[in-house]
C-alpha positions in Angstrom: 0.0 0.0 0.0 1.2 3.2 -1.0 0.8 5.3 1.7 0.9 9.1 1.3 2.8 11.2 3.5 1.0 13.9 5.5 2.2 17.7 5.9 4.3 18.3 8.7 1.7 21.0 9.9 -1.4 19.0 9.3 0.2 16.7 11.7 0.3 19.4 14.2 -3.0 20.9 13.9 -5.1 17.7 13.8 -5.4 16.3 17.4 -8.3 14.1 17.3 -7.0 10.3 17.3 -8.3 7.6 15.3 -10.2 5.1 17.7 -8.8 1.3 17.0 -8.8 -1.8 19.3 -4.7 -1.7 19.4 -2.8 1.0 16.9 -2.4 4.3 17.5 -3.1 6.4 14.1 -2.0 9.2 13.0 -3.9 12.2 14.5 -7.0 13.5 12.9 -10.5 14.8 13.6 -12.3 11.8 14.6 -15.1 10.3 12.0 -17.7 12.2 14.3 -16.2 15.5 14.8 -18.5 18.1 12.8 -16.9 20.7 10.2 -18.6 23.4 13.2 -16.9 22.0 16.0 -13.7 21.5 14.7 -13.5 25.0 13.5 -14.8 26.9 16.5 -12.3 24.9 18.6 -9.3 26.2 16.4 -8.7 22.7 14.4 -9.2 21.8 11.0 -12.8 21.5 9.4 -13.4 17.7 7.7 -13.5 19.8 4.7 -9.9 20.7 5.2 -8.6 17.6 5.4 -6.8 16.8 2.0 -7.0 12.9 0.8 -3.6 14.4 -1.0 -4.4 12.6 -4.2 -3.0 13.6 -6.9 -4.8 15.6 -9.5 -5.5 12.9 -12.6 -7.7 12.9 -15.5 -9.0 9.5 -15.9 -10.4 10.7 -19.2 -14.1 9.5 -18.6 -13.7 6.3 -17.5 -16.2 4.0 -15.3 -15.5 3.0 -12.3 -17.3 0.2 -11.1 -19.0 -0.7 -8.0 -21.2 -4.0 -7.2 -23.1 -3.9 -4.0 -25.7 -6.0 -2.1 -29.2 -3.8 -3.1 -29.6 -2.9 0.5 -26.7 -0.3 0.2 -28.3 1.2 -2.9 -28.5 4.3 -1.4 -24.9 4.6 -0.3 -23.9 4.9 -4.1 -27.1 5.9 -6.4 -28.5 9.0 -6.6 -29.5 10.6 -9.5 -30.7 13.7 -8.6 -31.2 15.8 -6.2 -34.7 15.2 -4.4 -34.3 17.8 -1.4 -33.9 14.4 1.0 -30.7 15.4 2.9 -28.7 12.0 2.5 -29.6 11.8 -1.4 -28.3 14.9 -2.0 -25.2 14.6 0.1 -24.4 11.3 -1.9 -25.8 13.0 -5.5 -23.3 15.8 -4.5 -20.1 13.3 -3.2 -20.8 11.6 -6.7 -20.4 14.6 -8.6 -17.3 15.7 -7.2 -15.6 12.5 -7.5 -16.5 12.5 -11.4 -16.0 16.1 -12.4 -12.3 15.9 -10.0 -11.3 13.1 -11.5 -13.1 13.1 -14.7 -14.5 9.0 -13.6 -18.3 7.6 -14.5 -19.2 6.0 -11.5 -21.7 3.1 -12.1 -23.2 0.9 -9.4 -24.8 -2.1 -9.4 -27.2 -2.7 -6.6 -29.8 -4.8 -8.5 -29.3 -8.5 -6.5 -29.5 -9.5 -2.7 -26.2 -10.1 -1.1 -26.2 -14.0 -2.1 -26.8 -13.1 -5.3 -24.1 -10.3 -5.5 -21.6 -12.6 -4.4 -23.0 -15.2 -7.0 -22.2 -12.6 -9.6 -18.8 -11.4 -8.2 -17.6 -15.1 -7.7 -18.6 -16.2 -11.2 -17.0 -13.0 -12.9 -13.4 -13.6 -10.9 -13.2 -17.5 -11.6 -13.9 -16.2 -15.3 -11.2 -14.4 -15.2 -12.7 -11.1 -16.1 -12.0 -7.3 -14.7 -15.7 -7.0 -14.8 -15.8 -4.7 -11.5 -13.5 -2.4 -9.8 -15.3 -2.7 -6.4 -17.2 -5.0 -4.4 -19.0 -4.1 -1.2 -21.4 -6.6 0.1 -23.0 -8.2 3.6 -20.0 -8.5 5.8 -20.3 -12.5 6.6 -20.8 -13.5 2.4 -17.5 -11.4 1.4 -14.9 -12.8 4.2 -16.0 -16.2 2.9 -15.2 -15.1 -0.8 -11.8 -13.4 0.5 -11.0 -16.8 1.9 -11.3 -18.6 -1.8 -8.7 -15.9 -3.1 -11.0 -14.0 -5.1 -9.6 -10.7 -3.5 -6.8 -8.4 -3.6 -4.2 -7.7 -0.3 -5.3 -4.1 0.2 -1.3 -3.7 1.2 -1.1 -4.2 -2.4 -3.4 -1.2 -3.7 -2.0 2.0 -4.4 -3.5 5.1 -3.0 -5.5 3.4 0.1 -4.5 4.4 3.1 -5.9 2.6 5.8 -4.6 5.0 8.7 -7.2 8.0 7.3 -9.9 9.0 9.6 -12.1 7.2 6.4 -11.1 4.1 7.1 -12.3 1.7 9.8 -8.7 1.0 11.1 -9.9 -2.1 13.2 -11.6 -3.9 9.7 -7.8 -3.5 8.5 -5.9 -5.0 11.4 -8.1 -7.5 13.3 -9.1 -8.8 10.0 -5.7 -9.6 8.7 -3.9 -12.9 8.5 0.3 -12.6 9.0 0.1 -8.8 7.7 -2.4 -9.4 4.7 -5.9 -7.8 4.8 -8.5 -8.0 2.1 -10.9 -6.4 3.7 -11.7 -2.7 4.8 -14.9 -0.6 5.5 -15.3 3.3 6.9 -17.1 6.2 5.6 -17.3 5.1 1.7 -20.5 3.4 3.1 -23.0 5.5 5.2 -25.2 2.4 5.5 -21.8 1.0 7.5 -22.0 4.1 9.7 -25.9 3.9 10.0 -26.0 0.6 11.8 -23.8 1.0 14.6 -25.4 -0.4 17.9 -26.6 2.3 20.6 -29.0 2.5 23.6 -32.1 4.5 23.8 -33.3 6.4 26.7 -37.2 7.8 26.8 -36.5 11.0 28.6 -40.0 11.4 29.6 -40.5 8.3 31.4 -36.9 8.1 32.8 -37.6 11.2 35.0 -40.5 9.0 36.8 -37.7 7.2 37.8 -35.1 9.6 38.5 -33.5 9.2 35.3 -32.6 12.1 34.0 -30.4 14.3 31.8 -27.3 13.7 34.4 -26.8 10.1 32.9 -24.9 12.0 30.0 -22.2 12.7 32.7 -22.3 9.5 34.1 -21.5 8.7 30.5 -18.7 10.7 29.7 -17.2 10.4 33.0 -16.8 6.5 32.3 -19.1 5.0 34.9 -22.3 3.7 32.3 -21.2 0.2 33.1 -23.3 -2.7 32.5 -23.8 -3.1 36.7 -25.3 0.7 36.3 -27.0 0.1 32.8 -29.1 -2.9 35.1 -29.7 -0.9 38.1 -31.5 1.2 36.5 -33.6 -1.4 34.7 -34.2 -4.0 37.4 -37.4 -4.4 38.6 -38.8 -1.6 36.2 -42.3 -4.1 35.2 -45.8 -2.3 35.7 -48.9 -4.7 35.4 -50.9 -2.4 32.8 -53.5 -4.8 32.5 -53.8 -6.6 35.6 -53.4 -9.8 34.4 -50.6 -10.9 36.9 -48.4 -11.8 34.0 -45.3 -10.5 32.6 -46.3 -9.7 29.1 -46.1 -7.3 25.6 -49.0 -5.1 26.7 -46.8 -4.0 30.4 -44.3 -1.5 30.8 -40.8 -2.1 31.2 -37.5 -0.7 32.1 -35.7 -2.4 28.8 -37.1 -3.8 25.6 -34.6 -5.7 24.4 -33.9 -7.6 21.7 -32.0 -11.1 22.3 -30.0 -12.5 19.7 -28.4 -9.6 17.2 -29.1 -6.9 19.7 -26.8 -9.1 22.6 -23.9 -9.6 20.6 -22.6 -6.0 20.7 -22.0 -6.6 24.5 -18.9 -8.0 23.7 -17.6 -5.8 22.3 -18.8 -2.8 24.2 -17.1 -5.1 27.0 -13.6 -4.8 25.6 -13.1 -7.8 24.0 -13.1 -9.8 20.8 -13.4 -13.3 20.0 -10.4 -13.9 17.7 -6.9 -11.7 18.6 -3.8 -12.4 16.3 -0.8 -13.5 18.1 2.5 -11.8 18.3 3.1 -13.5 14.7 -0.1 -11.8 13.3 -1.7 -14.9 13.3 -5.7 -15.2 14.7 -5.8 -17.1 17.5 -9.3 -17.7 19.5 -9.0 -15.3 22.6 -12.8 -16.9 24.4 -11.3 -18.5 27.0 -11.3 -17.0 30.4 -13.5 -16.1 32.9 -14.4 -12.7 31.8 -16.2 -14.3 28.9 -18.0 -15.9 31.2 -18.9 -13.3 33.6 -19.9 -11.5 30.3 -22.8 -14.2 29.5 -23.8 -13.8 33.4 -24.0 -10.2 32.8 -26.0 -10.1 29.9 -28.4 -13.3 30.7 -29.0 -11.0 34.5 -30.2 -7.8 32.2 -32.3 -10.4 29.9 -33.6 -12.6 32.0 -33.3 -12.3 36.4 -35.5 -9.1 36.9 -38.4 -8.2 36.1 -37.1 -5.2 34.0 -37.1 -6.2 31.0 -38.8 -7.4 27.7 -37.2 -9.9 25.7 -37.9 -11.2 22.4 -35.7 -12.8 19.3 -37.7 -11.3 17.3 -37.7 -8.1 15.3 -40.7 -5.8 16.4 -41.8 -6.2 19.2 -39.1 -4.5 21.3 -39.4 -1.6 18.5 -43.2 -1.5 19.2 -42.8 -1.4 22.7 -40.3 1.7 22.9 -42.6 3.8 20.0 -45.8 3.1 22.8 -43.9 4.3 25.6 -43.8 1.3 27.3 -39.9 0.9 27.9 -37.5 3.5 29.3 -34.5 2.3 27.5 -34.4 0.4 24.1 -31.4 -1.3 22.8 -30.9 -0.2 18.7 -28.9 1.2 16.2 -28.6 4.8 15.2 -30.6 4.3 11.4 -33.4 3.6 14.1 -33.1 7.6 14.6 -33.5 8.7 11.6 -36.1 5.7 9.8 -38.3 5.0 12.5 -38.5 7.4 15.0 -38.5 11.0 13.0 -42.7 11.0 14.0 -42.0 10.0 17.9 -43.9 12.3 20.3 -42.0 11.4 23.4 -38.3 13.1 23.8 -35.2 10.5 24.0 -31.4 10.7 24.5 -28.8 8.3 22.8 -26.6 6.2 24.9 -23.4 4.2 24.3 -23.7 0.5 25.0 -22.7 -0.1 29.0 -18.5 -0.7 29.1 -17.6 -3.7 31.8 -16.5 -1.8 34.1 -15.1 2.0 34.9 -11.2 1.2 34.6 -12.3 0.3 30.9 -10.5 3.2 29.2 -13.3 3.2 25.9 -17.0 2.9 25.1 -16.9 0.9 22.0 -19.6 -0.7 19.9 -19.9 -2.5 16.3 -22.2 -2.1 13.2 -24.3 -4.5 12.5 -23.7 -8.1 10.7 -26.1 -6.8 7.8 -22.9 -3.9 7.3 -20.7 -4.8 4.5 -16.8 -5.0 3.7 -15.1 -4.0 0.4 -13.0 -5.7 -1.1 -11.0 -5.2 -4.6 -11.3 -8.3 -6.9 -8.0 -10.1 -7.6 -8.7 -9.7 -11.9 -8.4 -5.8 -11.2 -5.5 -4.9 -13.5 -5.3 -1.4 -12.3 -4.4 -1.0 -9.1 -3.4 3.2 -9.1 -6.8 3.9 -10.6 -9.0 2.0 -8.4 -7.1 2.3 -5.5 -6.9 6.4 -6.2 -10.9 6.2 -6.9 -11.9 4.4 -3.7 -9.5 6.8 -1.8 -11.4 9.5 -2.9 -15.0 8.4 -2.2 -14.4 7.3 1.2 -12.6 10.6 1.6 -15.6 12.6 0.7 -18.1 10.1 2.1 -16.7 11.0 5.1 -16.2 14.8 4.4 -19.6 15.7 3.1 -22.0 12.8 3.6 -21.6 11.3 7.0 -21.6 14.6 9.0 -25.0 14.9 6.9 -26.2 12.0 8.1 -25.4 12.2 12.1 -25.2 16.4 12.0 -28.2 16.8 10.6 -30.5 13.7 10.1 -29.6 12.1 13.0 -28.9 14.8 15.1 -31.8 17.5 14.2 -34.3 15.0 13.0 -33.8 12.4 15.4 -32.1 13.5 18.6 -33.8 16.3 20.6 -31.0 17.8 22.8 -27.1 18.9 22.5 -26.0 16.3 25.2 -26.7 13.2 23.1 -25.0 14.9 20.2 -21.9 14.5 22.5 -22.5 10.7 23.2 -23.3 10.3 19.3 -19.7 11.6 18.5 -18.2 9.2 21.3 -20.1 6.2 19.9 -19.1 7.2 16.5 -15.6 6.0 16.1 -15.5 3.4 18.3 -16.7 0.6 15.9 -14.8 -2.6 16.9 -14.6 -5.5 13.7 -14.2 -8.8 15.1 -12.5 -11.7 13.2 -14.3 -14.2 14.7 -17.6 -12.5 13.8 -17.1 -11.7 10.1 -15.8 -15.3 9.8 -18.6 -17.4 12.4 -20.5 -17.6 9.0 -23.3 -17.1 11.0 -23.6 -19.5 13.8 -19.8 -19.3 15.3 -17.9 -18.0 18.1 -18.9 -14.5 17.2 -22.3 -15.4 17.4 -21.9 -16.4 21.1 -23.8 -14.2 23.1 -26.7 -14.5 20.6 -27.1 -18.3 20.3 -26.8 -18.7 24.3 -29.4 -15.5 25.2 -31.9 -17.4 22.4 -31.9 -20.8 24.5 -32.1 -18.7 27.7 -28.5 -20.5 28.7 -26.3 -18.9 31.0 -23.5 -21.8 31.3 -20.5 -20.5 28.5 -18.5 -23.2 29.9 -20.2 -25.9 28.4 -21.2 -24.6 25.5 -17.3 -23.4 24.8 -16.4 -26.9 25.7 -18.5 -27.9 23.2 -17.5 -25.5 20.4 -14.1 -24.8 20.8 -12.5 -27.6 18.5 -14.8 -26.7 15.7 -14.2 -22.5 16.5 -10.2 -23.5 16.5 -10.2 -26.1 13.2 -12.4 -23.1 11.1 -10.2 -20.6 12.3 -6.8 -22.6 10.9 -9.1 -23.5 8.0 -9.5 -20.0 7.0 -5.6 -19.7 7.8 -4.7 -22.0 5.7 -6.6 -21.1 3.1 -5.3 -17.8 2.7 -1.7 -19.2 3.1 -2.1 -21.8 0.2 -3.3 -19.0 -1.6 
């Protein structure tokens, strides 16, 4: 990877680090600081920030992007509508084509299995057919695997250290110092589904709950022993039938299966950590993985707090009646679903483990995708120079649109949970043993135990560890044959 030097006095001025589970980055304004804020405290708007790319005339040429339909909207628009986020991605395309004089064309016709039916097929072909590929996170680390994708190490242009990039996708997805995989700003949708908490702000102060939790917040002490204290025992019996049910009121509605797997991560830890030779080694086994699934099974399931369900509504439904102080989601939820809420609510970061935890951290949902270059790509400068550049200005122009003003005016009522939103926001954690669990492995832990209502990790890693270990040197090996 060629990566570009930055100016001596950019260096200086930028002071903002780049959140990653292990690195330190070079400084920048973090992915969440606003062009406002960074300019009334005396440091470089995201506008200033050059990508430093050099100035080339690509004489028309398309540049090609495949994506799962879902993130449609990350790359089409073709006009402006007056819809904030349209406009902000009609506008990011226009600048990338009249800078570098590009066509860029996206395909987001097929679901993700078809996408990667359609990507697969055209790289065993043999054909430079795309330039691009971003699609559901789980589908393309079992395509990089098969050596269908480039080392991003190898791709000029792309630097991974860039406030753009997701630096953790880089590292904690690599395999002895190769990565073929990335994701950051060049997909809002990325961005969109980070995991948060929910507060009702209304209904918290009938419990003492009020604006103050923001400082218990960014003075480090919303731990998951606080997060349950103040949803134990929170049940009201609206209709007197003597039974815990949908129609009562609740301190938590809480989703059991997607919405628990961010816990470990919010925790601290990952499921997979490479070893001093950069090799991924499963790091489940210890007793604070276990003290993690007591944790999250006592917020579930030993009080009468909360409402639990695997499925997809219900704990939604519940919040928008205002039957549930605090609502475990993701920030699109802001924005999509509750623009036409009556009742005011803050944003929250997911509980840490405990106060000497230095970070809040969280991760974007399984549904997020990765990008990846295909191996048949022939050239490397212009891609790599084109991707660069979107990302850049994905995260210049369209993601403060999406959290400064969607998310932020239409969705969040008050300046405090603005403050949480830019904590939350570049703290995205990419697990190895997640992206590769194809969908029922270790990194799908907390969600397969919290399903069966099973609290005891010790069996079930007893169970599952041979299998975890043998995929992960599977997908070692794979990638070292290749």
């Amino acid at each position: 990877m060629k990566k570009l030097t930055l100016n001596i006095t950019l260096l200086v001025i930028l002071s903002i680090i780049v959140t990653s589970c292990a690195n330190e980055t070079p400084d920048f304004p973090d992915s969440s600081t606003t062009a406002a804020q960074t300019e009334s405290n005396g440091v470089l708007s995201r506008e200033s920030v050059s990508d430093m790319l050099p100035e080339t005339d690509w004489d028309g040429r398309k540049f090609r992007i495949i994506a799962t339909d879902y993130l449609s909207d990350d790359f089409i628009a073709e006009e402006e509508t007056g819809s904030l986020i349209n406009d902000a991605v009609y506008n990011r395309n226009r600048t990338i084509e009249e800078r570098f004089n590009v066509d860029l064309v996206a395909d987001c016709g097929s679901d993700y299995n078809a996408t990667n039916s359609l990507v697969v097929s055209s790289i065993m072909s043999g054909e430079d057919e795309y330039d691009l590929v971003l699609n559901h996170m789980i589908t393309t680390a079992a395509s990089a695997a098969d050596n269908l994708f480039m080392d991003w190490n190898d791709v000029d242009y792309i630097d991974v250290t860039k406030p753009w990039w997701n630096y953790s996708s880089y590292e904690n997805l690599s395999v002895d110092g190769r990565s073929y995989m990335i994701i950051g700003s060049i997909s809002p949708y990325y961005l969109g589904e980070y995991y948060c908490v929910y507060f009702n702000k209304r209904l918290g102060l009938d419990y003492g709950i009020d604006d103050s939790i923001y400082d218990v917040v960014l003075d480090g002490k919303f731990t998951i022993d606080y997060y349950y204290s103040l949803i134990k025992d929170k049940w009201l019996d609206l209709n007197s039938n003597g039974q815990m049910d949908e129609n009562d009121f609740y301190g938590l509605a809480a989703q059991t299966t997607s919405y628990a797997t961010p816990f470990i991560y919010s925790f601290g830890e990952t499921t997979v950590k490479n070893d001093a030779d950069g090799i991924p080694r499963l790091a489940m086994n210890s007793e604070k993985f276990a003290d993690i699934v007591n944790k999250v099974y006592q917020l579930f399931y030993e009080s009468s707090g909360t409402l639990t369900t695997s499925g997809w509504s219900l704990h939604t439904d519940t919040f928008l009646d205002g039957r549930a102080i605090f609502f475990n989601g993701v920030f699109l939820h802001s924005y999509q679903y509750f623009t036409d809420f009556e009742d005011e609510y803050g944003i929250l970061p997911y509980p840490k483990w405990d106060e000497a935890q230095d970070e809040y951290y969280t991760m974007s949902d399984g549904s997020s995708p990765l990008a990846a270059i295909p191996k048949t790509v022939t050239d490397t400068a212009f891609v790599g120079m084109i991707t660069e550049a979107l990302a850049a200005e994905s995260w210049r122009t369209v993601i403060p649109t999406m959290y400064d003003v969607a998310l932020k005016v239409r969705g969040v009522r008050d300046e405090r949970s603005v403050e949480i939103i830019d904590l939350i926001a570049n703290s995205a954690v990419v697990d190895f043993g997640f992206v590769y669990s194809d969908f029922s492995g270790m990194g799908f832990t907390l969600a397969n135990l919290m399903e069966a209502k099973n609290k005891n990790f010790a069996s079930f890693y007893a169970a599952n560890k041979e299998s975890w270990e043998n995929r992960i040197d599977d997908i070692i090996e794979a990638y070292e044959t290749n």
